[in-house]
Biopython code that builds the backbone (N, CA, C, O; Angstrom):
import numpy as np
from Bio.PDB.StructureBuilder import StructureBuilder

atoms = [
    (1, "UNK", "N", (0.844, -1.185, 0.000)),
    (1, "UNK", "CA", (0.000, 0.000, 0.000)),
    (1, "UNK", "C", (0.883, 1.239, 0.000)),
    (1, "UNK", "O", (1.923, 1.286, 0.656)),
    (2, "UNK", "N", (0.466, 2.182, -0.709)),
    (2, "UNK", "CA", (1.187, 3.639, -0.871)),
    (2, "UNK", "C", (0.847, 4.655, 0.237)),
    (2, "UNK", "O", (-0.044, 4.333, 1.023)),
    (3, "UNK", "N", (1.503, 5.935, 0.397)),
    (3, "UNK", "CA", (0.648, 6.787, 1.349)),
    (3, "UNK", "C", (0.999, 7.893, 0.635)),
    (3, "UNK", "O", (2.092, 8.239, 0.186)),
    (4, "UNK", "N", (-0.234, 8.474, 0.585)),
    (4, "UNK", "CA", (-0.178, 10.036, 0.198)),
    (4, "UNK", "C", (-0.170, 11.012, 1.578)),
    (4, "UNK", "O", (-1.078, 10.844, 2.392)),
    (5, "UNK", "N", (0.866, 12.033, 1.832)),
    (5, "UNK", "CA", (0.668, 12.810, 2.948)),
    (5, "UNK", "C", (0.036, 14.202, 2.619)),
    (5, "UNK", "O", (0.545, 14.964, 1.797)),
    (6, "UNK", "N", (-0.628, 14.368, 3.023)),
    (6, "UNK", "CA", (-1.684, 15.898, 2.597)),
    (6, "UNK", "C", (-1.146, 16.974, 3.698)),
    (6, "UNK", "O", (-1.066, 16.629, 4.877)),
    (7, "UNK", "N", (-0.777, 18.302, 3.279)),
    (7, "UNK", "CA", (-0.531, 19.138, 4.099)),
    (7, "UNK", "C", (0.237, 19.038, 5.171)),
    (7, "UNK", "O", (1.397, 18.706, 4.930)),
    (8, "UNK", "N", (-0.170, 19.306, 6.797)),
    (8, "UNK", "CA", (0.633, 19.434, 7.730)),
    (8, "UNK", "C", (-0.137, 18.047, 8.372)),
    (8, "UNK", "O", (0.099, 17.938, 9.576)),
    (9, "UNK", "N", (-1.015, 16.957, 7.816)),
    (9, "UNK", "CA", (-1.693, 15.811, 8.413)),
    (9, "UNK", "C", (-0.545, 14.959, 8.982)),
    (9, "UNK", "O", (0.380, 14.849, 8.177)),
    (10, "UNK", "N", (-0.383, 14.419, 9.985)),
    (10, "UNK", "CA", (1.047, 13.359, 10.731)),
    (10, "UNK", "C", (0.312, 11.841, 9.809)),
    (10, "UNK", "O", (1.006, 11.106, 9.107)),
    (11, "UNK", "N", (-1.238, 11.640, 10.041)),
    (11, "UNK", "CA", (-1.474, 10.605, 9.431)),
    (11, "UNK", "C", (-1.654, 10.352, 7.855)),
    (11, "UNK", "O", (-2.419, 11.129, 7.283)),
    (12, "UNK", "N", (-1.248, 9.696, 7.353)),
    (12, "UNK", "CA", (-1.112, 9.558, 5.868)),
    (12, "UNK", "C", (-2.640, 8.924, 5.321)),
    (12, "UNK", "O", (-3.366, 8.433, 6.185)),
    (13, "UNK", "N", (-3.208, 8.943, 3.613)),
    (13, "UNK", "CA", (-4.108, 8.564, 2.812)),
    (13, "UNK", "C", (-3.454, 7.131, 2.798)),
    (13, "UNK", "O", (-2.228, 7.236, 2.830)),
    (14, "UNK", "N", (-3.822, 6.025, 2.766)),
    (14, "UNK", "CA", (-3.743, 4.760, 2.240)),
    (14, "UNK", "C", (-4.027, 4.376, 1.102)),
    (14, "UNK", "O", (-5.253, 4.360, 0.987)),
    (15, "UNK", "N", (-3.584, 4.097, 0.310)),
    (15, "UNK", "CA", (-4.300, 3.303, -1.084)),
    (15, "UNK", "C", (-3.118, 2.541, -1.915)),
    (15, "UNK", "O", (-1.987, 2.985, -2.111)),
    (16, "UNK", "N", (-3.601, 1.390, -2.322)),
    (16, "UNK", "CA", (-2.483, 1.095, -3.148)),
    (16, "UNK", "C", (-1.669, 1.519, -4.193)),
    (16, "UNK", "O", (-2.039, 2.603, -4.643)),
    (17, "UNK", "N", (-0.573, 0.989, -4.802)),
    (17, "UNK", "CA", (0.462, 1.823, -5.052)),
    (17, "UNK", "C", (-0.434, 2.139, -6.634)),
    (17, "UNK", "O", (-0.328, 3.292, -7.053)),
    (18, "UNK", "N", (-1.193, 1.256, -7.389)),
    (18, "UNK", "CA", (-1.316, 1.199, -8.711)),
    (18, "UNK", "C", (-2.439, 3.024, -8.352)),
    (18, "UNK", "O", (-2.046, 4.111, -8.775)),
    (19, "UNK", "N", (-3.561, 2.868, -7.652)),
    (19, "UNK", "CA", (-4.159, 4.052, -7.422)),
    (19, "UNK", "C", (-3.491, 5.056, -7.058)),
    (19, "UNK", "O", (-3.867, 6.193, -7.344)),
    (20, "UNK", "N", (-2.470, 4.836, -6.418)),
    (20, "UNK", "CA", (-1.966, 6.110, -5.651)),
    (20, "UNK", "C", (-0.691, 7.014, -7.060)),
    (20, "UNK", "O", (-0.275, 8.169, -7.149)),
    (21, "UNK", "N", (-0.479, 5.827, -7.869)),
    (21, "UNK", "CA", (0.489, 6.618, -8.847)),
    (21, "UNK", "C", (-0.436, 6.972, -9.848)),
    (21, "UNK", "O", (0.064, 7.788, -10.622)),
    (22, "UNK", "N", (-1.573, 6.674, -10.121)),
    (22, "UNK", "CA", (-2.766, 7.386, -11.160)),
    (22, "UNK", "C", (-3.074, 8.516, -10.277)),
    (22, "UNK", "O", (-2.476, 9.464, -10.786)),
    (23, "UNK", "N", (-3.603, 8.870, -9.370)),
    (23, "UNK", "CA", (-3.880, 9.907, -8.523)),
    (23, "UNK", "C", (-2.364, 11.295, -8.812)),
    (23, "UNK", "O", (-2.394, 12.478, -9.150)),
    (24, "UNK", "N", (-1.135, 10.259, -8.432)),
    (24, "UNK", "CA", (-0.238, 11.254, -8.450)),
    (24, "UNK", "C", (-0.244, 12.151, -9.828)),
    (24, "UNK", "O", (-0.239, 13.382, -9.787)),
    (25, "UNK", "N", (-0.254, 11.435, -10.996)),
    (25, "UNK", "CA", (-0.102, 11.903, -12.097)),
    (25, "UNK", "C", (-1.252, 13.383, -12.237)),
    (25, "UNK", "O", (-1.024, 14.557, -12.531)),
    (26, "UNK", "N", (-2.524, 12.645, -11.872)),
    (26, "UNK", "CA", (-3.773, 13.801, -12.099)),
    (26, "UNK", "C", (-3.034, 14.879, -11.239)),
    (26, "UNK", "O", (-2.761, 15.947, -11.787)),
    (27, "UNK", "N", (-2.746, 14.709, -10.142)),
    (27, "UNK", "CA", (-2.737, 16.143, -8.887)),
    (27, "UNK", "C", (-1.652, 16.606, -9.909)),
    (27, "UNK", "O", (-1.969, 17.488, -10.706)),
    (28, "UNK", "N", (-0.406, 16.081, -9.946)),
    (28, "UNK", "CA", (0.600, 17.174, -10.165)),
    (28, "UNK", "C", (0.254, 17.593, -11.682)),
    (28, "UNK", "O", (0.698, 18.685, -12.035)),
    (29, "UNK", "N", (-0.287, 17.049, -12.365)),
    (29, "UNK", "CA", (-0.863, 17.807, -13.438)),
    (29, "UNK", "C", (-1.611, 19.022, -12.855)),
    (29, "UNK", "O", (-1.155, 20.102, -12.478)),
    (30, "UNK", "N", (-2.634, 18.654, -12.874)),
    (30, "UNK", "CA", (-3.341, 19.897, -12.706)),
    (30, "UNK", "C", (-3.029, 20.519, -11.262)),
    (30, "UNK", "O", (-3.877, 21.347, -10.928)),
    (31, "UNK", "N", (-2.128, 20.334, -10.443)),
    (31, "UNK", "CA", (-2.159, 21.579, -9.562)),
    (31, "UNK", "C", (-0.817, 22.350, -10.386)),
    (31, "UNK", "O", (-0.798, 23.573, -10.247)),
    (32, "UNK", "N", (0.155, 21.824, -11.118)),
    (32, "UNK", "CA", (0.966, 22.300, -11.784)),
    (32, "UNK", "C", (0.443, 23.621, -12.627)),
    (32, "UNK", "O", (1.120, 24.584, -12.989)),
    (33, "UNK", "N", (-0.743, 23.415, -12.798)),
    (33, "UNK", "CA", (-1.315, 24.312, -13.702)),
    (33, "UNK", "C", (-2.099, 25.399, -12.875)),
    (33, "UNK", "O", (-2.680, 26.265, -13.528)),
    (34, "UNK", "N", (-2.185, 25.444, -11.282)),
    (34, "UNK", "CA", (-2.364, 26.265, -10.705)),
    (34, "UNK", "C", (-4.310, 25.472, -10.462)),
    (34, "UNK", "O", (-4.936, 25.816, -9.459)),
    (35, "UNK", "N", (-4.848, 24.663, -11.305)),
    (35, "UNK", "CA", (-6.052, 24.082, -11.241)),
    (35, "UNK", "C", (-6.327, 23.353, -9.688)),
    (35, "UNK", "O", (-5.708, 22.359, -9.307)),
    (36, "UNK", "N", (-7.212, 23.946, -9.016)),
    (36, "UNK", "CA", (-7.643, 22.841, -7.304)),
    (36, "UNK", "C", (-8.370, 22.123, -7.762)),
    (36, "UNK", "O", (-8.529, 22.151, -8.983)),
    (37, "UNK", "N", (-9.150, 21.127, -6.884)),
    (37, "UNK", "CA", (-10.061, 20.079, -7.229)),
    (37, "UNK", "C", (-10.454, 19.408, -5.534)),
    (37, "UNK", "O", (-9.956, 19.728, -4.455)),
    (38, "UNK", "N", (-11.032, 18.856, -5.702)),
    (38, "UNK", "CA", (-11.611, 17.938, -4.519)),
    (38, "UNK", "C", (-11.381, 16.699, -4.958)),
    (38, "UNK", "O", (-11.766, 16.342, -6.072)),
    (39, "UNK", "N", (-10.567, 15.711, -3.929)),
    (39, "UNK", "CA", (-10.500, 14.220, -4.093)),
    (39, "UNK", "C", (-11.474, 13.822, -2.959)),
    (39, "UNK", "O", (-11.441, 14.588, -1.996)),
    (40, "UNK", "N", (-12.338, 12.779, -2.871)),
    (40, "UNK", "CA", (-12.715, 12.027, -2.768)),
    (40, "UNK", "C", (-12.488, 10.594, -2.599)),
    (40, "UNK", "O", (-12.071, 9.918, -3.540)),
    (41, "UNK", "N", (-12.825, 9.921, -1.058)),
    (41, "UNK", "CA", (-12.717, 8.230, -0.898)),
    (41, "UNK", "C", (-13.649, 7.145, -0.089)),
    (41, "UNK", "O", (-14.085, 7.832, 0.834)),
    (42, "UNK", "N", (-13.970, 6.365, 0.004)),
    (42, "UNK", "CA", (-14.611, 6.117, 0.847)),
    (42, "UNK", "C", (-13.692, 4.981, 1.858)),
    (42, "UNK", "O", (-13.147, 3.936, 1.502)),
    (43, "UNK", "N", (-13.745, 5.556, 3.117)),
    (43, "UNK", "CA", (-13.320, 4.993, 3.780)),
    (43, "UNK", "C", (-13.146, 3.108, 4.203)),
    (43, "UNK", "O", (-14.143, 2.502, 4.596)),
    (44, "UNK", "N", (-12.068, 2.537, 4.082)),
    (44, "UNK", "CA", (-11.855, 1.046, 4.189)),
    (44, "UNK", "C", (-12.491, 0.331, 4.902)),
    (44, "UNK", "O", (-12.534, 0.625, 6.096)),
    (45, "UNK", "N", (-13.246, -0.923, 4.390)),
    (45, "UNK", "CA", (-13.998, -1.947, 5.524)),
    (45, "UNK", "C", (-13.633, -2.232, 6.653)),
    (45, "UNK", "O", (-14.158, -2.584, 7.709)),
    (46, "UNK", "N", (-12.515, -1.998, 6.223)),
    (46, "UNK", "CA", (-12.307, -2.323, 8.227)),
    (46, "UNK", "C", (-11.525, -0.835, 9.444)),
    (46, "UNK", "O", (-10.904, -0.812, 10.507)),
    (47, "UNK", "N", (-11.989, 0.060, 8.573)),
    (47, "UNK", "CA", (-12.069, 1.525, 9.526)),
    (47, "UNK", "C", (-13.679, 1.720, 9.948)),
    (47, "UNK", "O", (-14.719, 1.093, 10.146)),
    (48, "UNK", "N", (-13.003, 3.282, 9.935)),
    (48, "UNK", "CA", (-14.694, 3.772, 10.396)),
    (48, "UNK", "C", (-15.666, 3.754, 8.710)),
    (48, "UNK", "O", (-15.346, 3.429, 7.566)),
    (49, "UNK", "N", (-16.751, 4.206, 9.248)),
    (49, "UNK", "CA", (-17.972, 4.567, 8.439)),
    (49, "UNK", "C", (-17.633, 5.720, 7.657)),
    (49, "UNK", "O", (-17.095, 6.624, 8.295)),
    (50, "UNK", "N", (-17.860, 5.958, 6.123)),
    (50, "UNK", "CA", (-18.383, 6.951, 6.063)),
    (50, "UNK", "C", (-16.809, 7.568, 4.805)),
    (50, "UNK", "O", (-15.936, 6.787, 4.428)),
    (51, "UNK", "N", (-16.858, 8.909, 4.454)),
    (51, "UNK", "CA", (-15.684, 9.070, 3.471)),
    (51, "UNK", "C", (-15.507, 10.386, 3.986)),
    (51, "UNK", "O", (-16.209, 11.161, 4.635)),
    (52, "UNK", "N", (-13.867, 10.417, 3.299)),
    (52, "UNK", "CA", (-13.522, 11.965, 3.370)),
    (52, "UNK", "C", (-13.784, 12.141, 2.053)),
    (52, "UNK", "O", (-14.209, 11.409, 1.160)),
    (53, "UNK", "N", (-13.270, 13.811, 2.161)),
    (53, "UNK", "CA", (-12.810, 14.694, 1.021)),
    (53, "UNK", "C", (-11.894, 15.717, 1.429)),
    (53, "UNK", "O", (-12.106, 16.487, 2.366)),
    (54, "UNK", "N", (-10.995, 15.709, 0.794)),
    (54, "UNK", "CA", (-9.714, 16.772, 0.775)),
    (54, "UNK", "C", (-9.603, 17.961, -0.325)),
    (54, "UNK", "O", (-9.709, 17.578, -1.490)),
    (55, "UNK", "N", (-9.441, 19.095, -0.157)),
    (55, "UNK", "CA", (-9.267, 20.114, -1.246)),
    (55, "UNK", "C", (-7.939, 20.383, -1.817)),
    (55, "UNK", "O", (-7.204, 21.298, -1.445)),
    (56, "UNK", "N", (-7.669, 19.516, -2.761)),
    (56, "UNK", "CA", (-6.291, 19.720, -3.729)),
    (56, "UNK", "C", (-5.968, 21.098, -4.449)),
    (56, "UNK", "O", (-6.399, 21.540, -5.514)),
    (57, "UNK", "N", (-4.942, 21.719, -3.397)),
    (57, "UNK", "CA", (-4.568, 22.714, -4.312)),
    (57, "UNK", "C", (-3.226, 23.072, -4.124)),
    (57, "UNK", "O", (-2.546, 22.376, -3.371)),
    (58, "UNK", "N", (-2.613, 24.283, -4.823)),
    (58, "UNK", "CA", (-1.002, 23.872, -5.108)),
    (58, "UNK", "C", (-0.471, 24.076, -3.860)),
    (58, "UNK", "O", (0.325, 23.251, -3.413)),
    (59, "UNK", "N", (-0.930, 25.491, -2.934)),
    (59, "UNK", "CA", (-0.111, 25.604, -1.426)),
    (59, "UNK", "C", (0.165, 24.579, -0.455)),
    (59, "UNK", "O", (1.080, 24.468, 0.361)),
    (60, "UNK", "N", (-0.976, 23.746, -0.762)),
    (60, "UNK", "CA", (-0.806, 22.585, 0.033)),
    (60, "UNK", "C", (0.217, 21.460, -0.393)),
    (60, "UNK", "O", (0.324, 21.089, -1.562)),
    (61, "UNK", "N", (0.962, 20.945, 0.655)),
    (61, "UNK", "CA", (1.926, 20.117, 0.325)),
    (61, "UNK", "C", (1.576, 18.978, 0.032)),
    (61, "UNK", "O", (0.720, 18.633, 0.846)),
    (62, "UNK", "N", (1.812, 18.042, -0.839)),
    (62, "UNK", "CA", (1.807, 16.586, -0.926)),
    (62, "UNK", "C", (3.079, 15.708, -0.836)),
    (62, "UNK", "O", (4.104, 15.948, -1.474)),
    (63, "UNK", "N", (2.946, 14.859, -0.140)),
    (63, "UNK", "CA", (4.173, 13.692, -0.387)),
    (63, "UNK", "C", (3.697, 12.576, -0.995)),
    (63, "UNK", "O", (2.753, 12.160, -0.323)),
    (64, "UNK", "N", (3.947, 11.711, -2.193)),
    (64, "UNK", "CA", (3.556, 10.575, -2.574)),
    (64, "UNK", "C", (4.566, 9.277, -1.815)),
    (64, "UNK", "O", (5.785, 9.447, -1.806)),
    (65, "UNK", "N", (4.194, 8.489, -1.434)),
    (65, "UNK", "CA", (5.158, 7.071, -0.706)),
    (65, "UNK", "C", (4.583, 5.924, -1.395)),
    (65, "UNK", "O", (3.408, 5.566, -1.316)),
    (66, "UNK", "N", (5.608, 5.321, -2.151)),
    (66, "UNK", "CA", (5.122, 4.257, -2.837)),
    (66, "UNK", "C", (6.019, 2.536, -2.011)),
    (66, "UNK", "O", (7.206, 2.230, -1.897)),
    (67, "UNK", "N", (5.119, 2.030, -1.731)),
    (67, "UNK", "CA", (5.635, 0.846, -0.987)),
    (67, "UNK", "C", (6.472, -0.119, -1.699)),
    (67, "UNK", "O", (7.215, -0.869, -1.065)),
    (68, "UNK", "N", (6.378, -0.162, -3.387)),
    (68, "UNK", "CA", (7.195, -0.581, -4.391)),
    (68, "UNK", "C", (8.493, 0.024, -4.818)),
    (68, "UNK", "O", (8.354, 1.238, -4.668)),
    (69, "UNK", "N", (9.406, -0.173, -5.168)),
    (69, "UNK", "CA", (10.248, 0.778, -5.360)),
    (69, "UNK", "C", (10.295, 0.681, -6.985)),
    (69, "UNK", "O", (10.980, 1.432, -7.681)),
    (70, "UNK", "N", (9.487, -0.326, -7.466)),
    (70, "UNK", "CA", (9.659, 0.166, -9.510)),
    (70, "UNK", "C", (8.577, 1.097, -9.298)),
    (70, "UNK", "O", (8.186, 1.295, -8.148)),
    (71, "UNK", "N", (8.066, 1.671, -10.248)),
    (71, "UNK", "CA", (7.411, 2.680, -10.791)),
    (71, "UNK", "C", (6.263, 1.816, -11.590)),
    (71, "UNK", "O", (6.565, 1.085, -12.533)),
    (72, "UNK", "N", (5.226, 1.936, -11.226)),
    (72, "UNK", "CA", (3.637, 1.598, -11.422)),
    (72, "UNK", "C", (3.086, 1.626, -13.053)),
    (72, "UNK", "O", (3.204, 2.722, -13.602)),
    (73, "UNK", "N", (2.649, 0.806, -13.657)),
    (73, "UNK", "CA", (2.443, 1.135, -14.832)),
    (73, "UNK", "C", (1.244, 1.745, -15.361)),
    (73, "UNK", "O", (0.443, 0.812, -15.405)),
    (74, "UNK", "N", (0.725, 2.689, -15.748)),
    (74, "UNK", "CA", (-0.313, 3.803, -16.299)),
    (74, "UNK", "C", (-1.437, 3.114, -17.138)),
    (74, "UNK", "O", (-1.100, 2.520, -18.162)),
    (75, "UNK", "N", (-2.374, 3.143, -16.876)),
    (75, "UNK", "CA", (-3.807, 3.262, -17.765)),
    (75, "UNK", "C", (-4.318, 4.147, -18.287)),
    (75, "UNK", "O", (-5.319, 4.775, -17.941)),
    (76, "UNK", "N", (-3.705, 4.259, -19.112)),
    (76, "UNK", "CA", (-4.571, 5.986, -20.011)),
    (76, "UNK", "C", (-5.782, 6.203, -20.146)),
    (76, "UNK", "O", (-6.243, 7.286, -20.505)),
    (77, "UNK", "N", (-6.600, 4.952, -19.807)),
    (77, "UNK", "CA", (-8.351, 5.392, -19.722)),
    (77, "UNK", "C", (-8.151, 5.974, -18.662)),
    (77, "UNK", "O", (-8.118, 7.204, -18.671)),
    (78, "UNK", "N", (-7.957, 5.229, -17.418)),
    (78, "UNK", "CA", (-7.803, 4.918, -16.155)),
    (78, "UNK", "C", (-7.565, 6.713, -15.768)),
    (78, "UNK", "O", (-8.153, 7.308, -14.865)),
    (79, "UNK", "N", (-6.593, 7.289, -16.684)),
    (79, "UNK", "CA", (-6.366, 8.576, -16.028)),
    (79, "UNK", "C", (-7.094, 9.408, -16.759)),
    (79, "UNK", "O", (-7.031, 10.585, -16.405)),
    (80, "UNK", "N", (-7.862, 9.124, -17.797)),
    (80, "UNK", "CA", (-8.333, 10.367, -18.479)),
    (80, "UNK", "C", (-9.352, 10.147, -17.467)),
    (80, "UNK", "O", (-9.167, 10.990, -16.590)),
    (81, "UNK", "N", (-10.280, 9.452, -17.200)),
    (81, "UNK", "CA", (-11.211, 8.862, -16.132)),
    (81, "UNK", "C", (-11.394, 10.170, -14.835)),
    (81, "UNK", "O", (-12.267, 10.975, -14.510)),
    (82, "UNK", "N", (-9.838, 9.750, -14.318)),
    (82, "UNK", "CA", (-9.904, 10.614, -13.167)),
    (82, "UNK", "C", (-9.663, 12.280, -13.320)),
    (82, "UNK", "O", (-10.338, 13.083, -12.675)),
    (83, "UNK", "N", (-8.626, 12.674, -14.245)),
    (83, "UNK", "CA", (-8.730, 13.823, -14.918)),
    (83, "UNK", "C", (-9.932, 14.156, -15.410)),
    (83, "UNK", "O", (-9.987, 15.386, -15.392)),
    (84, "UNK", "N", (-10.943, 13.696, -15.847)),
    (84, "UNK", "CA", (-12.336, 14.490, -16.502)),
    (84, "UNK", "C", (-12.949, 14.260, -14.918)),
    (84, "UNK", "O", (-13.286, 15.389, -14.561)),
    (85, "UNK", "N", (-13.166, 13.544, -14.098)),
    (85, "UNK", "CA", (-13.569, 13.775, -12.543)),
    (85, "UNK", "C", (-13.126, 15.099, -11.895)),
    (85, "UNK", "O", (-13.916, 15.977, -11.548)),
    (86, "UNK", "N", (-11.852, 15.157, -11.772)),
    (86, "UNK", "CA", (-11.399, 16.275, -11.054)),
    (86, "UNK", "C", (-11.653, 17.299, -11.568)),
    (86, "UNK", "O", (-11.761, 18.160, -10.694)),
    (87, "UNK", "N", (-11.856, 17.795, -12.805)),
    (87, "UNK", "CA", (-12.144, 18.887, -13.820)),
    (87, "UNK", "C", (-13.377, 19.132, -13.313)),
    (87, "UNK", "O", (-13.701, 20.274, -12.986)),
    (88, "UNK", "N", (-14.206, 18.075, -13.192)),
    (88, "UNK", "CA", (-15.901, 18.284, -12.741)),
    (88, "UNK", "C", (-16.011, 19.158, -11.117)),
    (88, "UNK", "O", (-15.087, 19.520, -10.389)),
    (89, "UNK", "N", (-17.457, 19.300, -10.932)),
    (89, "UNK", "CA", (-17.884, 19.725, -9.728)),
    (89, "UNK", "C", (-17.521, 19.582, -8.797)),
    (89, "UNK", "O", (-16.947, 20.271, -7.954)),
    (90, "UNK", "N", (-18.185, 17.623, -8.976)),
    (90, "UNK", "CA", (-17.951, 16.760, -8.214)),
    (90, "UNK", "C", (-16.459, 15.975, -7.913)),
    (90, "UNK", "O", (-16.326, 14.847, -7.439)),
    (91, "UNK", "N", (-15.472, 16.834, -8.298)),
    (91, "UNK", "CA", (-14.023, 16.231, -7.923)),
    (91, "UNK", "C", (-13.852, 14.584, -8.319)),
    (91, "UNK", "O", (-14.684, 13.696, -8.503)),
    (92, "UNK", "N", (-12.477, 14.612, -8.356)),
    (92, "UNK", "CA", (-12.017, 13.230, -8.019)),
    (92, "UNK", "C", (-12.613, 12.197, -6.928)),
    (92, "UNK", "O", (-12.498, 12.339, -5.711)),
    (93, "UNK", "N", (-13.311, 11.067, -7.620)),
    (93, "UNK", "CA", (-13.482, 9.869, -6.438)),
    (93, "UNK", "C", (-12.787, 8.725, -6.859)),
    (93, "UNK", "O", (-12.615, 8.269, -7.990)),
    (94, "UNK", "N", (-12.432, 8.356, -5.796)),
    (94, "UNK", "CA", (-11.080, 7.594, -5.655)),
    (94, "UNK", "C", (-11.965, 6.176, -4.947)),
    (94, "UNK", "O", (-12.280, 6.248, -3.760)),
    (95, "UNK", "N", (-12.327, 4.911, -5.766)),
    (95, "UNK", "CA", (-12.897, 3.966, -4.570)),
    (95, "UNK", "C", (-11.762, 2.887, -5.154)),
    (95, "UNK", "O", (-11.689, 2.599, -6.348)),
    (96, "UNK", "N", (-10.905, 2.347, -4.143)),
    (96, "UNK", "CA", (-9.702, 1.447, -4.324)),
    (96, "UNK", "C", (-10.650, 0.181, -4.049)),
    (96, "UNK", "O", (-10.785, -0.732, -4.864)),
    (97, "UNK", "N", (-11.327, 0.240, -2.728)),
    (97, "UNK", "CA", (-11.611, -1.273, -2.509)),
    (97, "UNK", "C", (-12.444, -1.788, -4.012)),
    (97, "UNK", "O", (-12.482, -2.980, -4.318)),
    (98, "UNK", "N", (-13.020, -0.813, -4.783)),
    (98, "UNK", "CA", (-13.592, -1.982, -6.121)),
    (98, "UNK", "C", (-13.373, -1.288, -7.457)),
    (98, "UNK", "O", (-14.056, -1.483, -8.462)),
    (99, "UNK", "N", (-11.969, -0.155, -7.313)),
    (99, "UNK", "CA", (-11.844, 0.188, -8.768)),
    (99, "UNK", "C", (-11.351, -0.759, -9.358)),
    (99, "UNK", "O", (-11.011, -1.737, -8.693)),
    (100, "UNK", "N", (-11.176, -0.748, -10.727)),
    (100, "UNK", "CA", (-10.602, -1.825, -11.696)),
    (100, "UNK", "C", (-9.777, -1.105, -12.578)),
    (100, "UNK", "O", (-10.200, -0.302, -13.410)),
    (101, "UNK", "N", (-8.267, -1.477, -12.340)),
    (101, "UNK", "CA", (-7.320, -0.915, -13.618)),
    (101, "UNK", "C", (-7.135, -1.790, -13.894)),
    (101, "UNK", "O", (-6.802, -2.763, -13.218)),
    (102, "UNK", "N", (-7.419, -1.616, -15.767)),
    (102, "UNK", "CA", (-7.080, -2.311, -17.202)),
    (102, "UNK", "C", (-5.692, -2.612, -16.733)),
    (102, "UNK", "O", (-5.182, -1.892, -15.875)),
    (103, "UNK", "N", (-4.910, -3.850, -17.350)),
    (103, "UNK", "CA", (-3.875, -4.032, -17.681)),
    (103, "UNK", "C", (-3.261, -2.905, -17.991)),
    (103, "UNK", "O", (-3.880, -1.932, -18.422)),
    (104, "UNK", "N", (-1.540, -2.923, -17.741)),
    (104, "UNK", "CA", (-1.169, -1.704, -18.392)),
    (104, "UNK", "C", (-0.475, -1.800, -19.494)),
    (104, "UNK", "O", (0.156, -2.796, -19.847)),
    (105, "UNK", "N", (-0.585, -0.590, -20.176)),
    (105, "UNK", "CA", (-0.164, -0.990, -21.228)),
    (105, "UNK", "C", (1.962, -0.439, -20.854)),
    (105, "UNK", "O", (2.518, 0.306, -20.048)),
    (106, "UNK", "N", (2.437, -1.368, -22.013)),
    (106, "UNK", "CA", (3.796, -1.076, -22.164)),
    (106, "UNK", "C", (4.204, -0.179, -23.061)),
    (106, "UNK", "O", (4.682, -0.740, -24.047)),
    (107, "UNK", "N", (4.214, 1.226, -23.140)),
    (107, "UNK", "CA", (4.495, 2.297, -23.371)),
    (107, "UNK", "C", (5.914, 1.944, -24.327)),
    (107, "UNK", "O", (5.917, 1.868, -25.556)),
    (108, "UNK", "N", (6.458, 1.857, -23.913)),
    (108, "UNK", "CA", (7.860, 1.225, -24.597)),
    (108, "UNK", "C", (7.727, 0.247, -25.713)),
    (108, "UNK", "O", (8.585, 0.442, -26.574)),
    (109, "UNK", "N", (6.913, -0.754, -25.971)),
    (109, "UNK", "CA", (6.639, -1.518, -27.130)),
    (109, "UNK", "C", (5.665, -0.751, -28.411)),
    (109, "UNK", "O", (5.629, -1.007, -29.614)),
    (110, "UNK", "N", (4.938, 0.251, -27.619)),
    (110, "UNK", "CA", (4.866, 0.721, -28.656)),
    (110, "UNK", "C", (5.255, 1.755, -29.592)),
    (110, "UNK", "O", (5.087, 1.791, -30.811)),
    (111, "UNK", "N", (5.838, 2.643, -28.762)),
    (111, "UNK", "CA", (7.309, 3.429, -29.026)),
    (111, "UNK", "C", (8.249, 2.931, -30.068)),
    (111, "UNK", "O", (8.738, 3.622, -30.962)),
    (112, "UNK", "N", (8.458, 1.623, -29.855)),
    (112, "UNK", "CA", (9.227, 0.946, -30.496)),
    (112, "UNK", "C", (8.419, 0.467, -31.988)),
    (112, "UNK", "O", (9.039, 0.447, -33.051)),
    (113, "UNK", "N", (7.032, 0.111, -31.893)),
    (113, "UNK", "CA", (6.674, -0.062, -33.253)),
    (113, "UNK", "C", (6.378, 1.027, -34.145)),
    (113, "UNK", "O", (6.675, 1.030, -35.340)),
    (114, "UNK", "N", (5.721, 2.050, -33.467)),
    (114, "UNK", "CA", (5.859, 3.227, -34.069)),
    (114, "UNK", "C", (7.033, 3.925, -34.993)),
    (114, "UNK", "O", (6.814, 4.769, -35.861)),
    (115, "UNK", "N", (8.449, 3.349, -34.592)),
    (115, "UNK", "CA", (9.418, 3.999, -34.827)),
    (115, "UNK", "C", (9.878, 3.340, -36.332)),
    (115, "UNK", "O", (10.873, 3.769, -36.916)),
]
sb = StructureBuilder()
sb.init_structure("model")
sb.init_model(0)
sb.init_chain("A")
sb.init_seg("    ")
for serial, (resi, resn, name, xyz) in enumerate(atoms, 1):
    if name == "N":
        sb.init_residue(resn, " ", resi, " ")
    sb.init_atom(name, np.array(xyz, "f"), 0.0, 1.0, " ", f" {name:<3s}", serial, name[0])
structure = sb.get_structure()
């Protein structure tokens, strides 16, 4: 499992590493661009009841912690997905216990056929 640290929080976001490096990509995109958003989660079966929401924006600090030390492989639905979420009203929702990422694809093979 990964941890995202939000602001001056001591306790960290939980989620696994494959969610937590799709998440990373959206935030530092768009807070890069000066864009906030609201993420969204619902809290794990075996915590409490009920979900947060956090307000993503650039003053606020983030740390990403990935429990893997390779680097996670990308779903380009997967992120346009969460990028057209965060763009919305209704922010980014983030549900790990039953999202589903596609296989990933290998970026590099097709680089290579292209060429």
């Amino acid at each position: 499992m990964g941890l995202l640290y939000y602001g001056a929080e001591a306790q960290p976001i939980e989620m696994p590493d494959r969610i937590l490096a799709h998440v990373k990509v959206v935030a530092t995109t768009k807070l890069r661009r000066n864009e906030s958003f609201t993420m969204t989660w619902k809290h794990p079966d075996d915590g409490p009841a009920g979900r947060t929401s956090i307000w993503m924006q650039p003053a606020i600090p983030l740390r990403f912690v990935f429990a893997s030390p390779e680097p996670e492989s990308l779903d380009p639905d997967y992120l346009r997905t969460l990028a057209n979420a965060a763009a919305g009203s209704g922010g980014m929702m983030i549900e790990w216990a039953t999202e589903e990422v596609r296989e990933p694809i290998d970026i590099r093979s097709q680089v290579a056929v292209a060429a």
